[in-house]
PDB file with SEQRES, HELIX, SHEET and CRYST1 records, atoms N, CA, C and O in Angstrom:
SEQRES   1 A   86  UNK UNK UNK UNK UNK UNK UNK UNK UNK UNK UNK UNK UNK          
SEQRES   2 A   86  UNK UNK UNK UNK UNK UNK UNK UNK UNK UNK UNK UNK UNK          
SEQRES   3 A   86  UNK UNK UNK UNK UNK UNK UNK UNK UNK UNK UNK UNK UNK          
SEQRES   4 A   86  UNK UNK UNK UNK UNK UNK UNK UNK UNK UNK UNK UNK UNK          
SEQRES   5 A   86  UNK UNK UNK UNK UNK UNK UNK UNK UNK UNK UNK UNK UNK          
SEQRES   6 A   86  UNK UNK UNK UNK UNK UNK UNK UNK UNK UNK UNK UNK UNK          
SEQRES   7 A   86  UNK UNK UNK UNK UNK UNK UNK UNK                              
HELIX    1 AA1 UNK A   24  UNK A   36  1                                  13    
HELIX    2 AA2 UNK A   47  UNK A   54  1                                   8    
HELIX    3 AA3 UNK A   60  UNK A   70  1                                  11    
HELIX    4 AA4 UNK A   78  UNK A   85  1                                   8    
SHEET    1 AA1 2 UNK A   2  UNK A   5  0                                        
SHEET    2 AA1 2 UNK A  16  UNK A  19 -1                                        
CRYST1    1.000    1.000    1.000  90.00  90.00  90.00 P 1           1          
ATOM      1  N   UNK A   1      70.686  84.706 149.738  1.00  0.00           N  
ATOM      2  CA  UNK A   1      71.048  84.408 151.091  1.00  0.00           C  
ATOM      3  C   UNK A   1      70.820  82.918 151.307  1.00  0.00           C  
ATOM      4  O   UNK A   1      69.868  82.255 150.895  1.00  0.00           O  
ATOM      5  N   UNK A   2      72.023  82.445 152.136  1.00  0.00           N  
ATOM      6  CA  UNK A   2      71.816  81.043 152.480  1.00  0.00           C  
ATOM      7  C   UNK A   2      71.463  80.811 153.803  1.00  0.00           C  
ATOM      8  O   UNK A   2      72.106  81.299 154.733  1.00  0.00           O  
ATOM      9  N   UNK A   3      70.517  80.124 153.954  1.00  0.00           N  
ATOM     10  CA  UNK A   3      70.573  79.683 155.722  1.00  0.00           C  
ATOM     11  C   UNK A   3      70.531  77.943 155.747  1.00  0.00           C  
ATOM     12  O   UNK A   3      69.891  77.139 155.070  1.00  0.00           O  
ATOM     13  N   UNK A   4      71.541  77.772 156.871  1.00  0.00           N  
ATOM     14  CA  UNK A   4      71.969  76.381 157.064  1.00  0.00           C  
ATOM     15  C   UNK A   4      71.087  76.353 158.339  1.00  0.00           C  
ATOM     16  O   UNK A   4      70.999  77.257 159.170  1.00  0.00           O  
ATOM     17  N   UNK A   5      70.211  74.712 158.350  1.00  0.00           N  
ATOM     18  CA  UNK A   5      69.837  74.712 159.762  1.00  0.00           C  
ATOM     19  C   UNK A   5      70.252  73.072 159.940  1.00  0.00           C  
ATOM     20  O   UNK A   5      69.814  72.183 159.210  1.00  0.00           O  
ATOM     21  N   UNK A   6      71.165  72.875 161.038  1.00  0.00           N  
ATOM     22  CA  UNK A   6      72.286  71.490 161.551  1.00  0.00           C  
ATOM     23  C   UNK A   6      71.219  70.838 162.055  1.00  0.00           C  
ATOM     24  O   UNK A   6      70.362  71.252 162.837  1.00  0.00           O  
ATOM     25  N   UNK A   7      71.358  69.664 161.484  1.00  0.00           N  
ATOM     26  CA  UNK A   7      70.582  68.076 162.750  1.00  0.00           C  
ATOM     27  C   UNK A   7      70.907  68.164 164.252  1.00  0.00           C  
ATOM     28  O   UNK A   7      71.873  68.887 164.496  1.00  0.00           O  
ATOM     29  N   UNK A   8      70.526  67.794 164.930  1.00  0.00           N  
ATOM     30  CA  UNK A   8      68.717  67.834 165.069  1.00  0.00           C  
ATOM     31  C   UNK A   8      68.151  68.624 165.263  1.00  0.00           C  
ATOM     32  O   UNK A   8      67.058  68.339 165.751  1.00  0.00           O  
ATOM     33  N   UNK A   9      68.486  70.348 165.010  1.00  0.00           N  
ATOM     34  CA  UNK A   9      67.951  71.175 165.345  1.00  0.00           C  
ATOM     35  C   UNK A   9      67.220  71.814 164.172  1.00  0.00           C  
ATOM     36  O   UNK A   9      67.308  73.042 164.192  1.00  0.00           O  
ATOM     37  N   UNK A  10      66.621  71.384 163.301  1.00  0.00           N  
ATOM     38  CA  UNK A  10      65.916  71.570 162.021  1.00  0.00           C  
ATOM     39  C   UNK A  10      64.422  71.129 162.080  1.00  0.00           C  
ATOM     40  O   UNK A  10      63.990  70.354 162.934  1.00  0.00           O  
ATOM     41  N   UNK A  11      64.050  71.411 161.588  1.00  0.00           N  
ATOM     42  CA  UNK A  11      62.479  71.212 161.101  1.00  0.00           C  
ATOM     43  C   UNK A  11      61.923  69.415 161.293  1.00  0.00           C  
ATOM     44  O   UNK A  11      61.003  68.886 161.916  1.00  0.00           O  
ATOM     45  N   UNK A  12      63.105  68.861 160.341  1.00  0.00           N  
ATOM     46  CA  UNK A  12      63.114  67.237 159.593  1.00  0.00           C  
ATOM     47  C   UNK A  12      64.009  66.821 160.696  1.00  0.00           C  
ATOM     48  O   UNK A  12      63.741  65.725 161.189  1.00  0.00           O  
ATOM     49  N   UNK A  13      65.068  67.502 161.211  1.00  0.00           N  
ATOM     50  CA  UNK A  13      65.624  66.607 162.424  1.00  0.00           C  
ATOM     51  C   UNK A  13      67.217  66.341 161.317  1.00  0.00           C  
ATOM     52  O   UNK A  13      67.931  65.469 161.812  1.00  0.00           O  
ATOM     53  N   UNK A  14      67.615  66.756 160.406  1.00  0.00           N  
ATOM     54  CA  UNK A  14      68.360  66.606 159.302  1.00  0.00           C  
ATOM     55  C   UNK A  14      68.674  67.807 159.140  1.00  0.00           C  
ATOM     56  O   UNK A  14      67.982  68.808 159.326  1.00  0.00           O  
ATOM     57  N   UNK A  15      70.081  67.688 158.670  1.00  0.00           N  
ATOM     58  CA  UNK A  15      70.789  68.788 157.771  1.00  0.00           C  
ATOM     59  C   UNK A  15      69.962  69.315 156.912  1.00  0.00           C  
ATOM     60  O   UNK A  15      69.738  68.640 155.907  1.00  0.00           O  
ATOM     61  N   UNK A  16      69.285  70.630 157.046  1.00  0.00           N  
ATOM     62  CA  UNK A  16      69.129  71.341 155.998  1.00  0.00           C  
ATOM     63  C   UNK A  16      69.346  72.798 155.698  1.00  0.00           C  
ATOM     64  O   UNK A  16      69.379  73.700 156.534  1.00  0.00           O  
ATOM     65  N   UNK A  17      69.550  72.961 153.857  1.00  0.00           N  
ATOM     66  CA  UNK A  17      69.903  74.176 153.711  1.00  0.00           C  
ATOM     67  C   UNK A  17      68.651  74.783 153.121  1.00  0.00           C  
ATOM     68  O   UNK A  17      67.811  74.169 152.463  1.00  0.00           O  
ATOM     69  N   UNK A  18      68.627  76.279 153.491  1.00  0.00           N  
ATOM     70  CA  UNK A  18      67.414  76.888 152.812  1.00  0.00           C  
ATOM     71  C   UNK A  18      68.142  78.487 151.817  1.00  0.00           C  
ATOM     72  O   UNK A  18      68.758  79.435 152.303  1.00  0.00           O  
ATOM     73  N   UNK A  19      67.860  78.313 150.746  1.00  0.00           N  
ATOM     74  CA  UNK A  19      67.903  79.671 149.682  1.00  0.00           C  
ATOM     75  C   UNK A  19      66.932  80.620 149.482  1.00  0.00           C  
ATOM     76  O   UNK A  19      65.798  80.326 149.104  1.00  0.00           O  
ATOM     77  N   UNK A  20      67.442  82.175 149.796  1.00  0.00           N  
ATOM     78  CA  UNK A  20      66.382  82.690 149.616  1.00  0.00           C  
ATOM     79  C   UNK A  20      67.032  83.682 148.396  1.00  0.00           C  
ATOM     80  O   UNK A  20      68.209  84.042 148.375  1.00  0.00           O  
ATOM     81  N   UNK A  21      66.139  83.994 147.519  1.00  0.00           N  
ATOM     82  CA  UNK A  21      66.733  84.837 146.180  1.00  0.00           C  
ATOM     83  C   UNK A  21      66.024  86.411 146.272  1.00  0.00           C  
ATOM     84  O   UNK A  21      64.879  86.559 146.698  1.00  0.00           O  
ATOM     85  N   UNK A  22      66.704  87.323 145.905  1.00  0.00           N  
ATOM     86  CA  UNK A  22      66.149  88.278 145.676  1.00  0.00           C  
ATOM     87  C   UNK A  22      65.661  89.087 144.163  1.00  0.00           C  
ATOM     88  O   UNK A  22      65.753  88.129 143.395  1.00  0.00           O  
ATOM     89  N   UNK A  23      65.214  90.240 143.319  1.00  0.00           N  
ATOM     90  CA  UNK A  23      65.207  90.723 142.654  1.00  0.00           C  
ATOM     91  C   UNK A  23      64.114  89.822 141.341  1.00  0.00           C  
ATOM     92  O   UNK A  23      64.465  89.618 140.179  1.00  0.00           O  
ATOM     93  N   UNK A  24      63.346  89.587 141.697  1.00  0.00           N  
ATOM     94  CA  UNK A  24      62.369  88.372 141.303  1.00  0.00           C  
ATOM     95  C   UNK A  24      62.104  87.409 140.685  1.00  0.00           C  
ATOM     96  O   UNK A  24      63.002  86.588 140.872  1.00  0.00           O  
ATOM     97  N   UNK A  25      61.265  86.982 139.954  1.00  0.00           N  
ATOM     98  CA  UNK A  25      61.196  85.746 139.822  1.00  0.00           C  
ATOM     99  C   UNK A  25      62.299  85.144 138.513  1.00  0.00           C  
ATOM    100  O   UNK A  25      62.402  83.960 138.190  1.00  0.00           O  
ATOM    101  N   UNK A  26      62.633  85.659 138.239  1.00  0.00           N  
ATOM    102  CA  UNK A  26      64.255  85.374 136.934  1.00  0.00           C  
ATOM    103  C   UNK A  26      65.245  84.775 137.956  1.00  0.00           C  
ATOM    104  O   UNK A  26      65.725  83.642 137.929  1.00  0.00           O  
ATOM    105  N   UNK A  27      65.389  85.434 138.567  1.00  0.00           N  
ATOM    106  CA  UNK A  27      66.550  85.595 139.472  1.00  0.00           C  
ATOM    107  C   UNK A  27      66.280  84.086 140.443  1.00  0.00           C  
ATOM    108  O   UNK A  27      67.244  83.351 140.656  1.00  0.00           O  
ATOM    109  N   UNK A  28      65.122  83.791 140.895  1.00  0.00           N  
ATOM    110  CA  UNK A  28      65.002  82.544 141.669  1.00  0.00           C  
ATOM    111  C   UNK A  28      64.900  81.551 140.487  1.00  0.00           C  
ATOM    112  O   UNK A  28      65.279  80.412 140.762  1.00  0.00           O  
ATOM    113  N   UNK A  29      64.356  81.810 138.916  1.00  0.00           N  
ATOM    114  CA  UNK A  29      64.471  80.735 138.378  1.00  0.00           C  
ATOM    115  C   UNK A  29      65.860  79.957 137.771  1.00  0.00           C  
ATOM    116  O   UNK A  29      66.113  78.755 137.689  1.00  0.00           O  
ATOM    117  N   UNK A  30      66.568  81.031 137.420  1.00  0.00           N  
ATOM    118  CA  UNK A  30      67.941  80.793 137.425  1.00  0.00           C  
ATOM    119  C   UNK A  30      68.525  80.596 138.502  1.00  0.00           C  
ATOM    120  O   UNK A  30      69.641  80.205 138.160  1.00  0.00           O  
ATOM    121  N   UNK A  31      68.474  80.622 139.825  1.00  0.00           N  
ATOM    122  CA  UNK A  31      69.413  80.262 140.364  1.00  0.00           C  
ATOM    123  C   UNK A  31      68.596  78.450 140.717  1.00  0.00           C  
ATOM    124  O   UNK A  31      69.285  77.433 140.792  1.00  0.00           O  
ATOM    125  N   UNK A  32      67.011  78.465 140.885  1.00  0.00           N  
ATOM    126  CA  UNK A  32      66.939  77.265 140.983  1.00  0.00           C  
ATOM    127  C   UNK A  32      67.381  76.042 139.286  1.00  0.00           C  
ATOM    128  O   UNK A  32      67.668  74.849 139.382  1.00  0.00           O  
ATOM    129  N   UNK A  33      67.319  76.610 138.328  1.00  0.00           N  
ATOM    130  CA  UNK A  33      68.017  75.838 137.807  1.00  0.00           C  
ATOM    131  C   UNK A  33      69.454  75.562 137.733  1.00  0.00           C  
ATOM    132  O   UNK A  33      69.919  74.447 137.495  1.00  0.00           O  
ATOM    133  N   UNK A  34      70.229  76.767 137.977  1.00  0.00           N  
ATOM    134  CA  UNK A  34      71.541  76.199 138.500  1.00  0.00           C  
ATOM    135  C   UNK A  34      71.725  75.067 139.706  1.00  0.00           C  
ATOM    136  O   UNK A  34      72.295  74.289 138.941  1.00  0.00           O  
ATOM    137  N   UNK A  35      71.717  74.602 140.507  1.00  0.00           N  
ATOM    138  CA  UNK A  35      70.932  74.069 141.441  1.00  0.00           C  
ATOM    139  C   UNK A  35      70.613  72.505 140.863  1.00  0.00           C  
ATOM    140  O   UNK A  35      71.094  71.376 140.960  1.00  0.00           O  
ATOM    141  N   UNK A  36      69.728  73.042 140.341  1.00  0.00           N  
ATOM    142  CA  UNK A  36      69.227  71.726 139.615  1.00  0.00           C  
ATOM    143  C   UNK A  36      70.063  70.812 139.010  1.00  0.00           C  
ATOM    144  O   UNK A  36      70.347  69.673 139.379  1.00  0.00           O  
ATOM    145  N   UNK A  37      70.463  71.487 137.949  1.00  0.00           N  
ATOM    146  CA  UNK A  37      72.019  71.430 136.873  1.00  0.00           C  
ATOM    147  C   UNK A  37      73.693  70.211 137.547  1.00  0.00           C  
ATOM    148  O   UNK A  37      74.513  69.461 137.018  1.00  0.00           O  
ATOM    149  N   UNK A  38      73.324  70.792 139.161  1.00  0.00           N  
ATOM    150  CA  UNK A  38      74.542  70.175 139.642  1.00  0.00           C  
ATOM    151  C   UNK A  38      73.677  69.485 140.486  1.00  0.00           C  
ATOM    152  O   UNK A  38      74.140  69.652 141.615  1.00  0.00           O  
ATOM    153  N   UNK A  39      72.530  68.703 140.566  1.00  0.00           N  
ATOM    154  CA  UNK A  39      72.399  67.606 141.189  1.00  0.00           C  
ATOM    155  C   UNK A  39      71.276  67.893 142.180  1.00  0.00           C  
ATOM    156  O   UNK A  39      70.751  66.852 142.575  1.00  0.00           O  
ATOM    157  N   UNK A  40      70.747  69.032 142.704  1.00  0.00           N  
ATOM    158  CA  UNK A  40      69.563  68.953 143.265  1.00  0.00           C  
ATOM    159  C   UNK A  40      68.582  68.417 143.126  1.00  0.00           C  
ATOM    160  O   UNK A  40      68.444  67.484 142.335  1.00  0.00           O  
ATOM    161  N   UNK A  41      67.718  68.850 143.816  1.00  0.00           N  
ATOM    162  CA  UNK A  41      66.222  68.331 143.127  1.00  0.00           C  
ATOM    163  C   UNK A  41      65.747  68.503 144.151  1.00  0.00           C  
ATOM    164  O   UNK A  41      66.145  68.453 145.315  1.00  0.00           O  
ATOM    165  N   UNK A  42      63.860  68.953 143.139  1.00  0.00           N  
ATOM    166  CA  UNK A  42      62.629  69.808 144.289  1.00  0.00           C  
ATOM    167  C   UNK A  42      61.915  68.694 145.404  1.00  0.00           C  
ATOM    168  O   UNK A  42      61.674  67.533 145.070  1.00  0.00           O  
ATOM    169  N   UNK A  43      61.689  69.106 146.452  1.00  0.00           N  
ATOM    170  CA  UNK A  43      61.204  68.069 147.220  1.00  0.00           C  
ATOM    171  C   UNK A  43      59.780  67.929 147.065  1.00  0.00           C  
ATOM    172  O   UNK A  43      58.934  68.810 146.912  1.00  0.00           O  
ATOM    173  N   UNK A  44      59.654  66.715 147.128  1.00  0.00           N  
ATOM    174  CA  UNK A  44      57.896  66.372 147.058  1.00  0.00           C  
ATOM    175  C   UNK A  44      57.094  66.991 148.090  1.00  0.00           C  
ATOM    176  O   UNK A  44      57.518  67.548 149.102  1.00  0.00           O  
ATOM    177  N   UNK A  45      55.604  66.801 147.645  1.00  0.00           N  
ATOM    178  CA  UNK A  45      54.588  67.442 148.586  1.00  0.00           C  
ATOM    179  C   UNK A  45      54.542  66.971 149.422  1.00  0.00           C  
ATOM    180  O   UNK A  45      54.074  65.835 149.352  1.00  0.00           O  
ATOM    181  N   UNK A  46      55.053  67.563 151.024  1.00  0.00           N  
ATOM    182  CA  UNK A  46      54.787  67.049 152.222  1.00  0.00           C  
ATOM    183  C   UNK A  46      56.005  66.268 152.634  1.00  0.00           C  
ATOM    184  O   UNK A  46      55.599  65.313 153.296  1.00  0.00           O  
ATOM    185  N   UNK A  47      57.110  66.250 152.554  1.00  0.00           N  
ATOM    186  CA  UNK A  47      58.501  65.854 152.117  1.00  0.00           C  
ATOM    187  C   UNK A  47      58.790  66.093 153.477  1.00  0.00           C  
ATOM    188  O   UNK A  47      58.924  65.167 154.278  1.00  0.00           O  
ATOM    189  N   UNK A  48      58.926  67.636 153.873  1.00  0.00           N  
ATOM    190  CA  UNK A  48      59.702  67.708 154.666  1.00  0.00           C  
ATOM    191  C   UNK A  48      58.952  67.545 156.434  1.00  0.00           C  
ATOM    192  O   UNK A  48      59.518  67.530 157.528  1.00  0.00           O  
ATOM    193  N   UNK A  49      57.366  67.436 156.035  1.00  0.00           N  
ATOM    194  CA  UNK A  49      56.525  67.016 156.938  1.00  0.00           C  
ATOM    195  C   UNK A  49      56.676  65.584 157.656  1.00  0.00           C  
ATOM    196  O   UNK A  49      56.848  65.343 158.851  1.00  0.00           O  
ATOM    197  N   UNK A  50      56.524  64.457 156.248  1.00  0.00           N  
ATOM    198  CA  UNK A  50      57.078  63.261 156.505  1.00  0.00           C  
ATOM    199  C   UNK A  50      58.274  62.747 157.347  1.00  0.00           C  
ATOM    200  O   UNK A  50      58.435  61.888 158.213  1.00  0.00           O  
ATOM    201  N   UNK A  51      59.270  63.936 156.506  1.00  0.00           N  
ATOM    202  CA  UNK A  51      60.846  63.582 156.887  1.00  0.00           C  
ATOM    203  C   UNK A  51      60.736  63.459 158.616  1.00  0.00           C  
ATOM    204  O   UNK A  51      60.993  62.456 159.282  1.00  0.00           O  
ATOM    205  N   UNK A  52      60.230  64.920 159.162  1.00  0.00           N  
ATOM    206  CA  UNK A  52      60.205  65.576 160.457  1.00  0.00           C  
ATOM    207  C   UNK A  52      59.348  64.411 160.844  1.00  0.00           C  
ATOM    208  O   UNK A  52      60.319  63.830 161.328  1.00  0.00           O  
ATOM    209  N   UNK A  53      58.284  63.493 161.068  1.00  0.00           N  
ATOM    210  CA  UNK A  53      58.043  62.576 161.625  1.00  0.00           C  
ATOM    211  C   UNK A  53      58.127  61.234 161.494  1.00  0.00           C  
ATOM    212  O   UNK A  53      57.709  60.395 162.292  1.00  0.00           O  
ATOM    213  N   UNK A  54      58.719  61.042 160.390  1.00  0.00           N  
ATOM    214  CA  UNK A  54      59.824  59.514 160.675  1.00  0.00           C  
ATOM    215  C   UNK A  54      61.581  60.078 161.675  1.00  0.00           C  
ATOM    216  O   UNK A  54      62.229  59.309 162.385  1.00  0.00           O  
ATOM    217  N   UNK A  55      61.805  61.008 161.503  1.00  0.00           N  
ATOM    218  CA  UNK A  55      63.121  61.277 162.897  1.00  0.00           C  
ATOM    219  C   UNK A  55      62.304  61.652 163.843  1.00  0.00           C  
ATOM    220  O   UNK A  55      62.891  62.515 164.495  1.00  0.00           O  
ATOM    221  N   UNK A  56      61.030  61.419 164.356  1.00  0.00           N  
ATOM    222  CA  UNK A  56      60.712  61.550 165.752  1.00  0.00           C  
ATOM    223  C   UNK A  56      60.250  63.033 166.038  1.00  0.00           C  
ATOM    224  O   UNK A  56      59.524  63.095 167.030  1.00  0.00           O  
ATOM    225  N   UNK A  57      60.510  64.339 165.368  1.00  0.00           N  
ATOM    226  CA  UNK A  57      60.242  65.784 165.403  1.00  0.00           C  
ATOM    227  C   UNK A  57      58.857  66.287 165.988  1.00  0.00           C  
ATOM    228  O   UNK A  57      58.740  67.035 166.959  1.00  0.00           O  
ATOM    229  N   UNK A  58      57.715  65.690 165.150  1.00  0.00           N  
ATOM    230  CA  UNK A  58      56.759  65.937 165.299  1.00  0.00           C  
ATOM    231  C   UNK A  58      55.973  64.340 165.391  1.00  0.00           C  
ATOM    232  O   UNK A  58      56.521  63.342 164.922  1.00  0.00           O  
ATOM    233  N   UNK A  59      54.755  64.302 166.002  1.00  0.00           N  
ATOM    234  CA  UNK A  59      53.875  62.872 165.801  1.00  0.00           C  
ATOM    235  C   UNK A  59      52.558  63.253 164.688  1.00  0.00           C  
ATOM    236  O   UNK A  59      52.381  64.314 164.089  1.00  0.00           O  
ATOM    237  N   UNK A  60      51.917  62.288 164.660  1.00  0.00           N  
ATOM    238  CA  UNK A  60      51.179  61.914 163.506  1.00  0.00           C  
ATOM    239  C   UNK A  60      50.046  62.999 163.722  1.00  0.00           C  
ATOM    240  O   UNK A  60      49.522  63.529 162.742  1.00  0.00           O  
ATOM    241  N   UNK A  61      49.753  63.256 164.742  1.00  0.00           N  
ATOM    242  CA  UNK A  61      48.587  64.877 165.011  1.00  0.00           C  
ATOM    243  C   UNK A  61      49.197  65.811 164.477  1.00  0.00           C  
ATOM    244  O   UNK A  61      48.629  66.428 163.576  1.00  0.00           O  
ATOM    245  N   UNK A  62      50.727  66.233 164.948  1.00  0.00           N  
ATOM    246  CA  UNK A  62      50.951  67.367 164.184  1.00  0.00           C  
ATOM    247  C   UNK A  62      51.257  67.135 163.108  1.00  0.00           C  
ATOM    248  O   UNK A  62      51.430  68.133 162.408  1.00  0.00           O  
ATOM    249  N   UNK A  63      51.421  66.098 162.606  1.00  0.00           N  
ATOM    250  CA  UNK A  63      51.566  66.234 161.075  1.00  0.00           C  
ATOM    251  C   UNK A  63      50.390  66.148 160.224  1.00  0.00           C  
ATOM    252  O   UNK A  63      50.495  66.507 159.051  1.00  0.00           O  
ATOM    253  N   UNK A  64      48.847  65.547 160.849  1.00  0.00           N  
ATOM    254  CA  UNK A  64      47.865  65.903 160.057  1.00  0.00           C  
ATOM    255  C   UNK A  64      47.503  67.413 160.435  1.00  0.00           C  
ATOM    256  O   UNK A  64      46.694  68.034 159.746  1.00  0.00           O  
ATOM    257  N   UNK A  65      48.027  67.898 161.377  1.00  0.00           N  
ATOM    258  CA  UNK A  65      47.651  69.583 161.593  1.00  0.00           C  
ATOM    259  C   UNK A  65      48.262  70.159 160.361  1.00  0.00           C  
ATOM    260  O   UNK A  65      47.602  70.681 159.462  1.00  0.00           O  
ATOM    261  N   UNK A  66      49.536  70.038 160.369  1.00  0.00           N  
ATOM    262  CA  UNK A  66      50.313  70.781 159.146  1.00  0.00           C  
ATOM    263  C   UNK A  66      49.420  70.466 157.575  1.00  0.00           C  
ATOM    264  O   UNK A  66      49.194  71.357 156.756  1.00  0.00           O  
ATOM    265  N   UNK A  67      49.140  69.489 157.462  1.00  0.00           N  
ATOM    266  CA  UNK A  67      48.257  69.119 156.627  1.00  0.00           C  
ATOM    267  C   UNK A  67      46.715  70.280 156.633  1.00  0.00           C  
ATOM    268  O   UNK A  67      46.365  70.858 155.604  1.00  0.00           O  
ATOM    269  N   UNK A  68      46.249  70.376 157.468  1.00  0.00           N  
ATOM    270  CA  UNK A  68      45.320  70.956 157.771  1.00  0.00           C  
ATOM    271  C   UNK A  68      45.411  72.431 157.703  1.00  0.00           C  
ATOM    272  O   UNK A  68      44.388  73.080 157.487  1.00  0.00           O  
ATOM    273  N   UNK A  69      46.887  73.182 157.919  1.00  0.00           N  
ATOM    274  CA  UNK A  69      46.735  74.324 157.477  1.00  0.00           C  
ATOM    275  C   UNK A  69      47.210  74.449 156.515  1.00  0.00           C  
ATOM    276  O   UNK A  69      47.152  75.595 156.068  1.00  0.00           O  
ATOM    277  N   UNK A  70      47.611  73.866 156.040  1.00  0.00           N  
ATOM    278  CA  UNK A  70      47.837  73.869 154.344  1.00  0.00           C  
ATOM    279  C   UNK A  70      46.621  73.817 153.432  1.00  0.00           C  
ATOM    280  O   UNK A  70      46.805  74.327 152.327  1.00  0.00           O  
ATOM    281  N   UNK A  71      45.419  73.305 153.665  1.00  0.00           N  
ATOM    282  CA  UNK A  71      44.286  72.702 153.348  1.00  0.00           C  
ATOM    283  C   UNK A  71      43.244  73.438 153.627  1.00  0.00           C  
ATOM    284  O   UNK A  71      42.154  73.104 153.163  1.00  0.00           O  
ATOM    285  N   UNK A  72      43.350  74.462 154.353  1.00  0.00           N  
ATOM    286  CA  UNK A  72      42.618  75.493 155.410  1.00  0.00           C  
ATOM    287  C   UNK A  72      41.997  76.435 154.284  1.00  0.00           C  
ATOM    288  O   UNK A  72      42.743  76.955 153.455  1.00  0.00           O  
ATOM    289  N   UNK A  73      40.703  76.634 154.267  1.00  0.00           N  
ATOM    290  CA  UNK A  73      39.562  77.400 153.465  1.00  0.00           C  
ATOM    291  C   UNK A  73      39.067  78.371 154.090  1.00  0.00           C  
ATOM    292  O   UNK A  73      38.575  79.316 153.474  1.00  0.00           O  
ATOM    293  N   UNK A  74      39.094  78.333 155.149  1.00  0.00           N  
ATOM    294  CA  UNK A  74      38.251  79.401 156.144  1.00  0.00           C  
ATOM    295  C   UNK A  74      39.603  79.337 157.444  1.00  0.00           C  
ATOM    296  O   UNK A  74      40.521  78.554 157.689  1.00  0.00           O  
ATOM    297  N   UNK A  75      38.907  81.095 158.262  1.00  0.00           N  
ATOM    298  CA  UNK A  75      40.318  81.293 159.413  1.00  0.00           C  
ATOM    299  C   UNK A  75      39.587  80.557 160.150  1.00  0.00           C  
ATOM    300  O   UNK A  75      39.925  80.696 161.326  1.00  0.00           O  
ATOM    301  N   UNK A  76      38.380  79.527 159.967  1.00  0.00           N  
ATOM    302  CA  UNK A  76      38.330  79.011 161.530  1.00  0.00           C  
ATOM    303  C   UNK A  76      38.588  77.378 160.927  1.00  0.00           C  
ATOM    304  O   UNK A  76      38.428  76.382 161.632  1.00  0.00           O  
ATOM    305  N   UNK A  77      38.851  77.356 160.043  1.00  0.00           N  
ATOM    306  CA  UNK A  77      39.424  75.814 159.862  1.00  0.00           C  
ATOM    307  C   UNK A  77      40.902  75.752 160.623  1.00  0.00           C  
ATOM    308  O   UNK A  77      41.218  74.859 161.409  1.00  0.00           O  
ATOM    309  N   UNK A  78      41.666  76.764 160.276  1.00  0.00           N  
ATOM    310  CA  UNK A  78      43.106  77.480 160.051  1.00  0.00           C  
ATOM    311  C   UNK A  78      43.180  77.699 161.595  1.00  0.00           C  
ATOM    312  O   UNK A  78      44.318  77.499 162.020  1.00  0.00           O  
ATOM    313  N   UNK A  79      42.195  78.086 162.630  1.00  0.00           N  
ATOM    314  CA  UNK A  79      42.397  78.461 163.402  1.00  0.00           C  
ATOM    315  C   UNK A  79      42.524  77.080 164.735  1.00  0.00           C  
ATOM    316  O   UNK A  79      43.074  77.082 165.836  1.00  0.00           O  
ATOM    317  N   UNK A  80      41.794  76.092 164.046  1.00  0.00           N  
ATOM    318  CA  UNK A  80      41.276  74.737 164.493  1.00  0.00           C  
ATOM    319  C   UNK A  80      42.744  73.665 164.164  1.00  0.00           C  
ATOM    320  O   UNK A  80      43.036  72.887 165.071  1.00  0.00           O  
ATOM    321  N   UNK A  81      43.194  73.659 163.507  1.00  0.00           N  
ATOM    322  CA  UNK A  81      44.622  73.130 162.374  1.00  0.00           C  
ATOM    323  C   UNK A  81      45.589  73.653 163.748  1.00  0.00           C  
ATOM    324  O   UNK A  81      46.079  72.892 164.582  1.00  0.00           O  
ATOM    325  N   UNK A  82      45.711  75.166 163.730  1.00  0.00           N  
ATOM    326  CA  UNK A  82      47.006  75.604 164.284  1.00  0.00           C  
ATOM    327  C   UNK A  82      46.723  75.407 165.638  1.00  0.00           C  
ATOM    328  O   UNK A  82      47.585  75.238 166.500  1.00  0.00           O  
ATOM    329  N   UNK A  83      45.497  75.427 165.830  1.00  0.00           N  
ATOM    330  CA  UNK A  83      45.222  74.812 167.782  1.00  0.00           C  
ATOM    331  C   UNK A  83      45.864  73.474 167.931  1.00  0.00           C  
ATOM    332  O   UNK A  83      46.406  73.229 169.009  1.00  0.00           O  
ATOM    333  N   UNK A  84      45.871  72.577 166.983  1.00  0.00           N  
ATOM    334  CA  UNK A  84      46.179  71.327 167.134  1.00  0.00           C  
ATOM    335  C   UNK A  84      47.856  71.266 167.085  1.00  0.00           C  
ATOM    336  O   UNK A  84      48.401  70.424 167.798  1.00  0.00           O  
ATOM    337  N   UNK A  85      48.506  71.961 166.429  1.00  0.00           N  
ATOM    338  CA  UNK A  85      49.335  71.740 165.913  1.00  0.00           C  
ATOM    339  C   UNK A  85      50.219  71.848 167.600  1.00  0.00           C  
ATOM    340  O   UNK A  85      50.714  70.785 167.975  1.00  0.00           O  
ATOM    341  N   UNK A  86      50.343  72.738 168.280  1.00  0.00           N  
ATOM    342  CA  UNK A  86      50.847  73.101 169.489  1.00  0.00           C  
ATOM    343  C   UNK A  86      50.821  72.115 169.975  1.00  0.00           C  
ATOM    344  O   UNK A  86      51.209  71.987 171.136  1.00  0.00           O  
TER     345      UNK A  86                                                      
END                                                                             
């Protein structure tokens, strides 16, 4: 399944497409190397965090929040992260 999400109504504020594969992990590795093959390529760590606050999406709190639940060890770190993030 493909889902398209149009500028500026995306995450990053940018055209993006998202793939989701089914029938497991063969099946997503082949299709992400097809993919690959014609010119893709995986996005870096925090990529699409960055992206979303250089177009203005989010500011520099929520983007160390997102950071923060990513980073999150305990539900009250996680719980402290996603308070911020709002």
């Amino acid at each position: 399944m493909a889902a398209w999400f149009a500028a500026p109504h995306s995450y990053t504020g940018e055209d993006v497409a998202e793939i989701h594969t089914n029938g497991g992990t063969l099946v997503a590795q082949l299709c992400l190397r097809r993919l690959l093959s014609r010119g893709a390529r995986l996005a870096e760590p925090g990529e699409f965090t960055k992206r979303a606050f250089l177009n203005g999406r989010i500011d520099l709190t929520q983007a160390e929040a997102v950071l923060g639940i990513i980073r999150s060890r305990s539900e009250e770190a996680l719980r402290a992260a996603t308070r911020t993030l709002r």
